[in-house]
KOLTORBA-89354 format. One line per 10 residues: number of its first residue (from 1); their letters; for each residue x, y, z of N, C-alpha, C. Coordinates in nm, 2 decimals, m for minus. Layout:
# KOLTORBA-89354
NUM) a) X Y Z X Y Z X Y Z ~ ... .
END
This chain:
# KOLTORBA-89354
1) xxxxxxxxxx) m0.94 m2.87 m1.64 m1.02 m2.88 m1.76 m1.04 m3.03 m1.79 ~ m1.10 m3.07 m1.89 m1.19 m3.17 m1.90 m1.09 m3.27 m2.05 ~ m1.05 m3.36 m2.03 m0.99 m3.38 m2.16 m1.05 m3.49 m2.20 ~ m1.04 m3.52 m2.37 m1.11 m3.60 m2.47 m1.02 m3.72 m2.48 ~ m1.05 m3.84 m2.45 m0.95 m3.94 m2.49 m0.97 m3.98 m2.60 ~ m0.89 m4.07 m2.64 m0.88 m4.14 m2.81 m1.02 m4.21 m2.81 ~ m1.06 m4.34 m2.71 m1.23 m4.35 m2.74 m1.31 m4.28 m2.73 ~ m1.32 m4.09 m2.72 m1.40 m4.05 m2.69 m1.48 m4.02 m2.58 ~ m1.42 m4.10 m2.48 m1.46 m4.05 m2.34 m1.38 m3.90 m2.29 ~ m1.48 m3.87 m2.19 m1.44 m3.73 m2.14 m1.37 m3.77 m2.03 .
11) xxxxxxxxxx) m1.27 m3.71 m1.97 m1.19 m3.75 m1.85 m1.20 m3.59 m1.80 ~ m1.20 m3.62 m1.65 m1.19 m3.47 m1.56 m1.02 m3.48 m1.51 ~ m0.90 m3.59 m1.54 m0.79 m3.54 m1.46 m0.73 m3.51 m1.59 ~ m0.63 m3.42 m1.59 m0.56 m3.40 m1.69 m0.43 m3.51 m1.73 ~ m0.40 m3.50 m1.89 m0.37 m3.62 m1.93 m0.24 m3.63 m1.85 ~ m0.19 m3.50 m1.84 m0.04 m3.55 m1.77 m0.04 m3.62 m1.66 ~ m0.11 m3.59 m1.58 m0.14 m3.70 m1.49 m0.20 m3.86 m1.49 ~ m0.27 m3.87 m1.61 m0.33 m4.03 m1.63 m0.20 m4.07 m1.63 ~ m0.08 m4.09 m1.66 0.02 m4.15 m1.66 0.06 m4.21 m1.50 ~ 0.03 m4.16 m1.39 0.10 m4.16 m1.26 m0.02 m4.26 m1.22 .
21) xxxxxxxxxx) m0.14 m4.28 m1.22 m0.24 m4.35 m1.19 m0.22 m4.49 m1.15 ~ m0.26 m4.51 m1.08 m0.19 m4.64 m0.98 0.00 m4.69 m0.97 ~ 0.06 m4.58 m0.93 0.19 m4.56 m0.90 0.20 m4.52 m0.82 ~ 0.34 m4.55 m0.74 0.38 m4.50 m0.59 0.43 m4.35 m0.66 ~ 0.37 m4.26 m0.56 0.47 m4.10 m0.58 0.49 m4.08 m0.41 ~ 0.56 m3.97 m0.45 0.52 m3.91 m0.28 0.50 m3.78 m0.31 ~ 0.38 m3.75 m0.23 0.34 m3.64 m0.19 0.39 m3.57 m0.05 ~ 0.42 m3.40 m0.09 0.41 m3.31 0.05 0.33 m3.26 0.05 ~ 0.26 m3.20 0.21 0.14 m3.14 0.19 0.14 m3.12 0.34 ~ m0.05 m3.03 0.36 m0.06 m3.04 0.50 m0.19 m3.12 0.54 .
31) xxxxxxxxxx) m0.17 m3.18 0.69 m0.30 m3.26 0.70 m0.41 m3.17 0.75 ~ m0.50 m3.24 0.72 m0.66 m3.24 0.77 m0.76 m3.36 0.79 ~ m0.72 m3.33 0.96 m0.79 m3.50 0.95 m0.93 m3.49 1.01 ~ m1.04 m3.58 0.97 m1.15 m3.60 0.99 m1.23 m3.59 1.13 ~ m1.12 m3.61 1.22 m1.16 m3.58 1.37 m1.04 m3.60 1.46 ~ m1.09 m3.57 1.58 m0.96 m3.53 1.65 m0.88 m3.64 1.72 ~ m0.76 m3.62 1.70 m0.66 m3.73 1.76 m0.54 m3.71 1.72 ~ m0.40 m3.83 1.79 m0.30 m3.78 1.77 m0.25 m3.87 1.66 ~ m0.33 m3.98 1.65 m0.31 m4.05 1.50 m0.41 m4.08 1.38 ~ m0.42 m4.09 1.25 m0.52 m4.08 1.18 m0.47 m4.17 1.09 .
41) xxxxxxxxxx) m0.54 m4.25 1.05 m0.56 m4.35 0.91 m0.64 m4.29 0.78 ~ m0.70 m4.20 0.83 m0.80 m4.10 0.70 m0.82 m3.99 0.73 ~ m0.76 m3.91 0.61 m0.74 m3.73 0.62 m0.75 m3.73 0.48 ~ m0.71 m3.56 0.45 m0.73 m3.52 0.38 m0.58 m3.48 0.38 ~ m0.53 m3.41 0.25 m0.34 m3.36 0.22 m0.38 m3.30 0.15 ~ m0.36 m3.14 0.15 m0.35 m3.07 0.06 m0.22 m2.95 0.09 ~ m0.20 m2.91 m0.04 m0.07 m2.82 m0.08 m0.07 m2.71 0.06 ~ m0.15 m2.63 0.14 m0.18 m2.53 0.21 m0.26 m2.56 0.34 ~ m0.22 m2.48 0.41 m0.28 m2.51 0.57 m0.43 m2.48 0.56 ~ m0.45 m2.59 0.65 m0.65 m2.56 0.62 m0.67 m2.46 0.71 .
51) xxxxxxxxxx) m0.74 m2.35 0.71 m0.74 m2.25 0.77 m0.92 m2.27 0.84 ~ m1.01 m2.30 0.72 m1.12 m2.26 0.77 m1.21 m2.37 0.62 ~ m1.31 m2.40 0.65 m1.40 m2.52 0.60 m1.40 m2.43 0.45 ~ m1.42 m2.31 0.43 m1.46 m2.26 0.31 m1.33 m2.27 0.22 ~ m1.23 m2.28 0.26 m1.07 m2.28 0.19 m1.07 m2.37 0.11 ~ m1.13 m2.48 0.21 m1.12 m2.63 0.13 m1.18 m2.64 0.00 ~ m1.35 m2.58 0.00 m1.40 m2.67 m0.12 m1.37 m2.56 m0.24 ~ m1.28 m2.44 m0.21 m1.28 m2.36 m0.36 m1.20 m2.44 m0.43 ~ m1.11 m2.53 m0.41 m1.02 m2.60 m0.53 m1.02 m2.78 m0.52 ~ m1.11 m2.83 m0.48 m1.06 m3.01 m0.51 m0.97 m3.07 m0.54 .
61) xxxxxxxxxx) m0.92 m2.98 m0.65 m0.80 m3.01 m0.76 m0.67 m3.00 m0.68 ~ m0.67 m2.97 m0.56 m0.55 m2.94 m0.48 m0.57 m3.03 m0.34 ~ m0.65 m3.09 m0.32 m0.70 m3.18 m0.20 m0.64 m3.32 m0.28 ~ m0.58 m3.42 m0.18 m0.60 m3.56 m0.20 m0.68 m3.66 m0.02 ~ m0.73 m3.70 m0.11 m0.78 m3.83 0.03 m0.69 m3.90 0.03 ~ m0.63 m3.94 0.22 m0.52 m4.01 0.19 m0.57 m4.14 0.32 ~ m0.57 m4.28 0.25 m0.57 m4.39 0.37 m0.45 m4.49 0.37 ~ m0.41 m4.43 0.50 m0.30 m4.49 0.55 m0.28 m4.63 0.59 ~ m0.14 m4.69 0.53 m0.11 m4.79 0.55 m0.07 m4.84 0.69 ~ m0.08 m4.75 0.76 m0.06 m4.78 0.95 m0.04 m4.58 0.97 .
71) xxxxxxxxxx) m0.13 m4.56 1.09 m0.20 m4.43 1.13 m0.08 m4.36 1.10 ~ m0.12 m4.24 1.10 m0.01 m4.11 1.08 0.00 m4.04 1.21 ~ 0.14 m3.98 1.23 0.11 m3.91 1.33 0.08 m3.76 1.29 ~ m0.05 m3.71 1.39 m0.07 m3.55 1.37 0.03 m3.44 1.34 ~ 0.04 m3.40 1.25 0.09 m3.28 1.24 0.08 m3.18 1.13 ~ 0.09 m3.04 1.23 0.07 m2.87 1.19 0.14 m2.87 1.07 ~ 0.30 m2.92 1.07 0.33 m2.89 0.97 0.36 m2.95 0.83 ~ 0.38 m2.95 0.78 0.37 m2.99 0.61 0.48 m3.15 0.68 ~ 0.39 m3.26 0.59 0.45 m3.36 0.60 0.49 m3.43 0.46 ~ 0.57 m3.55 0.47 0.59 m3.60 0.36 0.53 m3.76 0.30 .
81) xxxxxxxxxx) 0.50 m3.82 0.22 0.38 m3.91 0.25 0.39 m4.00 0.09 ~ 0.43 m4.13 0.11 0.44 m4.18 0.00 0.35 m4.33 m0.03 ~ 0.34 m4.34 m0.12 0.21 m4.44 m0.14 0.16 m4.45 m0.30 ~ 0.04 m4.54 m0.37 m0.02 m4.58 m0.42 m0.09 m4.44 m0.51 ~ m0.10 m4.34 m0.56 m0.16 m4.29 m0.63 m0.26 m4.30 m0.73 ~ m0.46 m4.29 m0.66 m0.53 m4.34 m0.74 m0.60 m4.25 m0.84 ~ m0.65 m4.22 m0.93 m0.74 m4.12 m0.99 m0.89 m4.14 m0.99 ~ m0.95 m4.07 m0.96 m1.08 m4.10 m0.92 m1.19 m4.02 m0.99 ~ m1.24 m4.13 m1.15 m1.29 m4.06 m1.23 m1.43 m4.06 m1.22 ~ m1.44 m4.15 m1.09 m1.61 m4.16 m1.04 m1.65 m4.03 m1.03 .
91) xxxxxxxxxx) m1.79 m3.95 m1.07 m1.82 m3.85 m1.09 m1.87 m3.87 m0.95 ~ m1.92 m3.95 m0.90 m1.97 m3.91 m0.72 m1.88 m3.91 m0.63 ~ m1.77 m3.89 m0.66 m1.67 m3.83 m0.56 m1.61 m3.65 m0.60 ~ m1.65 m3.61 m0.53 m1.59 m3.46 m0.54 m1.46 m3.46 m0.56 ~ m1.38 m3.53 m0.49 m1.20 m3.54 m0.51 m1.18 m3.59 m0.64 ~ m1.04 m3.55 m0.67 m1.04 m3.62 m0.79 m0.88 m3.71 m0.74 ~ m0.87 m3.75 m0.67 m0.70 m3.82 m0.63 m0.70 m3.89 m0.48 ~ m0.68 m3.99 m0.48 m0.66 m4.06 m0.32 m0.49 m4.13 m0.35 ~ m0.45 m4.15 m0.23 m0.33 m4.18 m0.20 m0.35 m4.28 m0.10 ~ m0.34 m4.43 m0.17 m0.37 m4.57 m0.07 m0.23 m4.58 m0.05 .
101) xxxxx) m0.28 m4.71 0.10 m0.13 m4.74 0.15 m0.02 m4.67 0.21 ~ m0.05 m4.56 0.22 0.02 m4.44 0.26 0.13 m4.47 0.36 ~ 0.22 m4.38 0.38 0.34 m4.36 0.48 0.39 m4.25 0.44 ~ 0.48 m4.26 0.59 0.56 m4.12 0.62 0.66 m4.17 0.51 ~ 0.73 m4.07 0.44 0.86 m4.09 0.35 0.94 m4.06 0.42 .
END
């Protein structure tokens, strides 16, 4: 949902989260990377295995874009991934979260 800040602007990430906004966390998750290889600098990490293209866009809110601070290696299963945590309130991005500078934790 959509929350109201003190100046009156509308924000799309929830407030508990504006707090983490440009801080290192780490995230677990599974990849999905943009094309095929056994290393990637730019994917996608979300909570659940990507099964099929339509999975993806029912929730955004559970996708992060993630660019890595030196390539990742491929993998099926759930990895662990720590880095820069951005919020992305630009309305022309469908995502609402990227993860700069990234690494394996």
């Amino acid at each position: 949902g959509e929350t109201q800040l003190r100046d009156g602007e509308i924000s799309r990430i929830p407030s508990t989260l504006r707090a983490l906004d440009k801080t290192e966390v780490r995230l677990a998750g599974y990849m999905m990377p943009f094309r095929e290889g056994d290393t990637h600098a730019e994917f996608l990490l979300g909570g659940l295995q990507f099964h099929c293209a339509s999975c993806i866009t029912q929730d955004l809110t559970r996708l992060v874009a993630v660019r890595a601070a030196r390539p990742v290696s491929y993998s099926d299963g759930p990895v662990l991934l720590r880095g820069r945590l951005v919020l992305l309130e630009d309305d022309a991005s469908p995502l609402f979260y990227r993860l700069d500078q990234a690494d394996a934790a």
